[in-house]
C-alpha positions in Angstrom: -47.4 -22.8 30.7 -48.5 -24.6 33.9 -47.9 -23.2 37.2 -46.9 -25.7 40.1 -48.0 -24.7 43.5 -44.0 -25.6 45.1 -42.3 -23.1 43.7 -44.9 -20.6 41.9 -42.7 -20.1 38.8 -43.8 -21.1 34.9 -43.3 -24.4 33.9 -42.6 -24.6 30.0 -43.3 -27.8 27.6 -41.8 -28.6 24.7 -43.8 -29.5 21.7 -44.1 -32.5 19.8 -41.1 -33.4 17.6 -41.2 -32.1 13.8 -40.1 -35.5 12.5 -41.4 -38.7 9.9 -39.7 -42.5 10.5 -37.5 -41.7 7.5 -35.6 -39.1 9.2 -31.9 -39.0 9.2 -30.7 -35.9 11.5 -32.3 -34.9 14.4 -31.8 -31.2 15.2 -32.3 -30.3 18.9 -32.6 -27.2 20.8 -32.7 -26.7 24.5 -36.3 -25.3 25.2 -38.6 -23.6 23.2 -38.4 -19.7 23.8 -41.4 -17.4 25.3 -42.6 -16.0 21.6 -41.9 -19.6 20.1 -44.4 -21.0 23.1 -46.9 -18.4 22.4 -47.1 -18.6 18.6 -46.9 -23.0 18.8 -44.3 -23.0 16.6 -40.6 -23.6 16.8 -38.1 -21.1 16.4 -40.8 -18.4 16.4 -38.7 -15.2 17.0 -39.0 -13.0 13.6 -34.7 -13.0 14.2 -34.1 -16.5 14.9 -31.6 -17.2 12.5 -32.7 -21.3 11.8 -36.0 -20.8 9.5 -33.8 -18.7 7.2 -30.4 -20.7 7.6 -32.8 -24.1 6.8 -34.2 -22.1 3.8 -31.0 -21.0 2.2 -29.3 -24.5 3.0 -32.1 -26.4 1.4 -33.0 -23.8 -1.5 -36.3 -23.2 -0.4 -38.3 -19.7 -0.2 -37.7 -17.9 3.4 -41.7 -16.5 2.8 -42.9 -20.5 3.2 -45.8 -20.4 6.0 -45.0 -22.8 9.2 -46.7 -26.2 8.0 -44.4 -25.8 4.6 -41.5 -25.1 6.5 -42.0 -27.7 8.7 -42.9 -30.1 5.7 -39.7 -29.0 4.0 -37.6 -30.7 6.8 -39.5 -33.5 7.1 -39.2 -34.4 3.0 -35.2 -33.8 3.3 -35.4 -36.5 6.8 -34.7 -33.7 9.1 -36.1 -34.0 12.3 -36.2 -31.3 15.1 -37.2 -31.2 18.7 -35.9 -30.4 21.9 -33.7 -31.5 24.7 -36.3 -30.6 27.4 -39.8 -31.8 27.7 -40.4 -29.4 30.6 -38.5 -27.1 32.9 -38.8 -23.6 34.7 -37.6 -21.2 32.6 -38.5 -17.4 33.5 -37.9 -15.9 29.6 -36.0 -17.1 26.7 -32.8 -17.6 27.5 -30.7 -20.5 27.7 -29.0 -19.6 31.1 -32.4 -18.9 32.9 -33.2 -22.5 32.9 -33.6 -23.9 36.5 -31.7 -27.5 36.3 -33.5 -28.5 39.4 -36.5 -28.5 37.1 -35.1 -29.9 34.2 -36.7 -33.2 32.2 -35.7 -34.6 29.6 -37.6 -35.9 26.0 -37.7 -39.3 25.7 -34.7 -40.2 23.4 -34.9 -44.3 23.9 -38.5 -43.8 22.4 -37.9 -41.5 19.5 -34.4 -42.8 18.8 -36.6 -46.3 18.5 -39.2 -44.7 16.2 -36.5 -43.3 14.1 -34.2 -45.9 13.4 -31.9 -44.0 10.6 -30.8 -41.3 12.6 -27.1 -40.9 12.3 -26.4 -37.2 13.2 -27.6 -35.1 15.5 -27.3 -31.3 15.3 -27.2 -29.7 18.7 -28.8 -25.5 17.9 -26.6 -24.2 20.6 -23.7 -25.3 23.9 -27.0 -25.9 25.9 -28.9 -28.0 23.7 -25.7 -30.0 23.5 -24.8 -29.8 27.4 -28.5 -30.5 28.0 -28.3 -33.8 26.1 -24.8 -34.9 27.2 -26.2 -34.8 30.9 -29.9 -35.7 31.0 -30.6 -38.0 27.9 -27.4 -39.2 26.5 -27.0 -41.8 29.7 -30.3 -43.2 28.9 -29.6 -44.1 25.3 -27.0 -46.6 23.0 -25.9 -43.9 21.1 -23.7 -46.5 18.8 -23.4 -44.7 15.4 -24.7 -41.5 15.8 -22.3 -38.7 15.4 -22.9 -35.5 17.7 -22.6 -31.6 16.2 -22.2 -28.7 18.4 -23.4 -26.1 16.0 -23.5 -22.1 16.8 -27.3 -21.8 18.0 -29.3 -19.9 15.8 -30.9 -16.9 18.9 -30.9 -13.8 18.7 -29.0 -13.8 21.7 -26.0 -15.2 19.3 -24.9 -12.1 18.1 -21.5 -12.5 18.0 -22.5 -14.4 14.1 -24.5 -12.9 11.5 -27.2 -15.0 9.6 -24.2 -15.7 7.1 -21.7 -17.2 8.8 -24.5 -18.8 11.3 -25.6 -20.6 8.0 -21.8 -21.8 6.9 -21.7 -23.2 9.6 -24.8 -25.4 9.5 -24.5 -25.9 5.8 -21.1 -27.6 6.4 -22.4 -30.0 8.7 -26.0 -30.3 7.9 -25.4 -31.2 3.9 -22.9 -34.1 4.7 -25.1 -35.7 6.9 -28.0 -35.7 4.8 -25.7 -37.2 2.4 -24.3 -40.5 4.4 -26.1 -43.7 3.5 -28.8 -44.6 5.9 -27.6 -48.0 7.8 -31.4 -48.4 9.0 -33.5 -51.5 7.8 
C-alpha cells in the first residue's frame, strides 16, 4: 500500500487479473481485502468462501496450493480480477471504500484482450455497483450478460459455504457451457 501525502490514508492496488485469451467468464470482486494484499493472492482469507465454492463447482481438491488454483480457473476460461485498480480503503470491507478515491481497471483493454467473454460474475452488490458506475460507461458491453452473485466474505454470513456455492454453481456452470461467439 502507498501512502499519498493529501489525505494520509492507504491507498490499495489491485493485482493483475488471473486470466488467459481463451477466457469465457470474468469473475470480479470490488477490492482485494487487507490479508489478500498481504499474502499477494486473491481471496486470501482462510474463510473466504470462493477458493472452496470454485473447488467444489469444478471438482477439484480444496488442499490445491495458489498457482494450481489459479491454473485450475484459467484451464476452465475463468477469469478473475477486480473492479478497482486503486482506492482508499481503511480494512477489508466493502463499505469502507472511499468513492472519492475510487479507479477503475481498465475494462476496454481487457474486454479487448479477451474477446470470448460472455458472462461476468460480480462476487458481491459492490463489485457489481462498482462496475455499473465506474467501468460499465466506458465499455460496449453488447453480449455480455451480468450476474449479481452472493459475495463469497466472511462478512456474508447470512449464507453458509453451501448455499454460497448453489448459488455460484447455478450460474457459473451455464456460462461455461454457452458457445463462445469469439473468432
Amino acid at each position: 500500500m502507498l501512502m499519498t501525502a493529501d489525505t494520509e490514508k492507504p491507498l490499495s492496488h489491485a493485482f493483475p487479473p488471473i486470466a488467459r485469451s481463451d477466457a469465457v467468464v470474468l469473475i470480479l470482486g470490488s477490492m482485494p481485502g487487507a490479508i489478500s494484499l498481504a499474502q499477494h493472492q486473491y481471496y486470501a482469507h482462510p474463510r473466504n468462501a470462493f477458493w472452496p465454492a470454485m473447488s467444489a463447482i469444478l471438482g477439484a481438491d480444496n488442499d490445491l496450493d495458489y498457482k494450481l488454483r489459479s491454473d485450475l480457473l484459467m484451464d476452465n476460461r475463468i477469469a478473475v480480477w477486480d473492479v478497482l485498480q486503486s482506492c482508499h480503503r481503511p480494512g477489508s470491507l466493502d463499505s469502507r471504500i472511499d468513492m472519492k478515491s475510487a479507479i477503475s481497471n481498465n475494462f476496454e483493454e481487457f474486454l479487448a484482450r479477451h474477446p470470448a467473454i460472455r458472462n461476468i460474475l460480480f462476487n458481491g452488490r459492490k463489485a457489481e455497483s462498482l462496475f455499473k458506475r465506474l467501468a460499465l460507461p466506458t465499455i460496449d458491453a453488447t453480449g455480455i450478460t451480468l450476474h449479481p452473485l452472493p459475495s463469497t466474505s466472511p462478512a456474508m454470513a447470512s449464507m453458509d459455504l453451501e448455499a454460497k456455492t448453489a448459488c455460484w454453481r447455478d450460474v457459473l456452470l451455464p456460462a461455461l457451457a454457452e458457445p463462445s461467439s469469439a473468432p
